[in-house]
N, C-alpha and C positions, 0 to 999 in steps of 0.2 A: 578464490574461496577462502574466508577466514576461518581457521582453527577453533572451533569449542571447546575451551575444557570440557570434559566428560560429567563431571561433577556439577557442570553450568547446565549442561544439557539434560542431566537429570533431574536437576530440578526446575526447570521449564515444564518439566512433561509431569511432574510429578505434585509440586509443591499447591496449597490449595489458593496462594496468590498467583499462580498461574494457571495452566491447562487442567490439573486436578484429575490426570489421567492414569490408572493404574496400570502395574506394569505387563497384565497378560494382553492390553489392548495395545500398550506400545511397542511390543514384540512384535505384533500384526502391524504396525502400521509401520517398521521400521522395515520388512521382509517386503511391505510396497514401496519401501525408497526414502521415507521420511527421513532420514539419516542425519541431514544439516538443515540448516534454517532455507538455504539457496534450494533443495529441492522443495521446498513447501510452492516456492512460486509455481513449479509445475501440476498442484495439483485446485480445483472448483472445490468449489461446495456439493454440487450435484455428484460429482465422483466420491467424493469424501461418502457422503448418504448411503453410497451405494455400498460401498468397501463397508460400511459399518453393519450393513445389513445382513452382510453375507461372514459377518462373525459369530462364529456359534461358541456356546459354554464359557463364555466369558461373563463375568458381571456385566451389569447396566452402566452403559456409555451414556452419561446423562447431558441435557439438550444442552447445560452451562457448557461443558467442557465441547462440545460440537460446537457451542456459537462462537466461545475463545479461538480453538480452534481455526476456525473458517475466516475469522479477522486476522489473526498469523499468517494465514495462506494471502489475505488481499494486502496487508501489509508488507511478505515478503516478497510480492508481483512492483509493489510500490516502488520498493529500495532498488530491485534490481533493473527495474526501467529510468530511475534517476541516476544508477550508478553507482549505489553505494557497495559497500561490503557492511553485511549484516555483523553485527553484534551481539552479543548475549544480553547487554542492555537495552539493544534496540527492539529487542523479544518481549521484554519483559513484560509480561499483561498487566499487573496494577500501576506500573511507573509509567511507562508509554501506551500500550496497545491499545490499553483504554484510552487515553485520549487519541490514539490514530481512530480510531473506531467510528469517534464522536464526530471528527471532522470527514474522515470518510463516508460516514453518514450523509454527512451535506454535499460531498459531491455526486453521489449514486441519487439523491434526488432532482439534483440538477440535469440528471441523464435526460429526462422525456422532456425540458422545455424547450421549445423552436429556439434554435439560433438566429443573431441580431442578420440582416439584412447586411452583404458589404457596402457602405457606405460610398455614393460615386460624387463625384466632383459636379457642385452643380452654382447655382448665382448664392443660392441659400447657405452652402459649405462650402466656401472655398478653395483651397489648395491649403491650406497653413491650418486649419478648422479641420480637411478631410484626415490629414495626417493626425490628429487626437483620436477620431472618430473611428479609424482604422485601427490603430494602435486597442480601442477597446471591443474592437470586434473581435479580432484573434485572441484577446485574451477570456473573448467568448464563447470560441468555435472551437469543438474540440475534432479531432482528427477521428476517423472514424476506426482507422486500426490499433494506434496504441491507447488513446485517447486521451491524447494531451493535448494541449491546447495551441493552436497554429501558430500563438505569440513567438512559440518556438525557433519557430523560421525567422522573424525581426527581431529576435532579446538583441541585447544592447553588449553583450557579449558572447564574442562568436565561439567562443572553446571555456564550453563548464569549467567550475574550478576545480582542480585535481590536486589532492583528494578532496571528497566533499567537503564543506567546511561542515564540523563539529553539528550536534543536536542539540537544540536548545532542552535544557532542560525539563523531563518528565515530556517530551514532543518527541513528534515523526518527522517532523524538519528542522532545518536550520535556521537560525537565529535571521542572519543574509538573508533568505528568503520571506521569514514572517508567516505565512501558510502551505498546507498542506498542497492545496493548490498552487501557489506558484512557485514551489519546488519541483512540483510536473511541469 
């Protein structure tokens, strides 16, 4: 777990380039555990909705700061499935989250299309031909529990780089990598 400043934290939660959250909701939301950026990965959107509904006498928790919100949560599910240690930078909603957002977008639409067919060795795909065809199937299939993609199992290097390398700038991945996707 890395360390936040306190000061960085508050204004995550606070500032109106970020969550735009006031403090009697983040009192509430810090008493269910929100505490560091690594518990956000334990909490949905559907949970969140819920907890917010059952807040009374507080001002309006409006839908902006819910939707920030709920991309922090699937960004912070992101970092710590690839390994990372979160940052206060890697929070940041107008510098990153927004674009994690953007590209998250495009893989949660990619969820309902039928995966490619494994590709088998036939007169038409040879052996030297199946192994391309292979290689872009797993980078098509995604696994059904974490939902990363089976390429996982053939990448071309067998132990990630420790520590991750660096975020390309205003991004949710590495430069190394290029996308949001093949950093999963």
């Amino acid at each position: 777990m890395v360390l936040i400043d306190p000061a960085a934290m508050t204004a995550f939660w606070e500032q109106d380039v970020q969550m735009r959250i006031v403090q009697d909701i983040r009192d509430q939301l810090e008493l269910d555990g929100l505490t560091t950026f690594e518990s956000f990965a334990d909490y949905t959107k559907a949970a969140m909705r819920k907890r917010i509904s059952y807040i009374q006498n507080i001002p309006h928790f409006g839908q902006d700061s819910f939707k920030r919100l709920v991309i922090a949560f699937e960004a912070s599910r992101n970092y710590k499935l690839v390994g990372r240690k979160i940052t206060a930078e890697m929070m940041h909603y107008e510098d990153t989250l927004k674009h994690f957002a953007e590209d998250w977008k495009t893989i949660v639409s990619l969820e309902g299309r039928p995966e490619p067919p494994v590709p088998t060795i036939s007169r038409a795909l040879p052996p030297m031909k199946w192994v391309s065809a292979f290689v872009i199937a797993m980078q098509t299939t995604k696994s059904a529990r974490f939902g990363i993609t089976l390429y996982y199992v053939i990448r071309p290097e067998e132990v990630p780089v420790e520590p991750a390398p660096p975020l390309e700038e205003n991004k949710a991945f590495s430069e190394v990598y290029g996308s949001l996707w093949d950093e999963r």
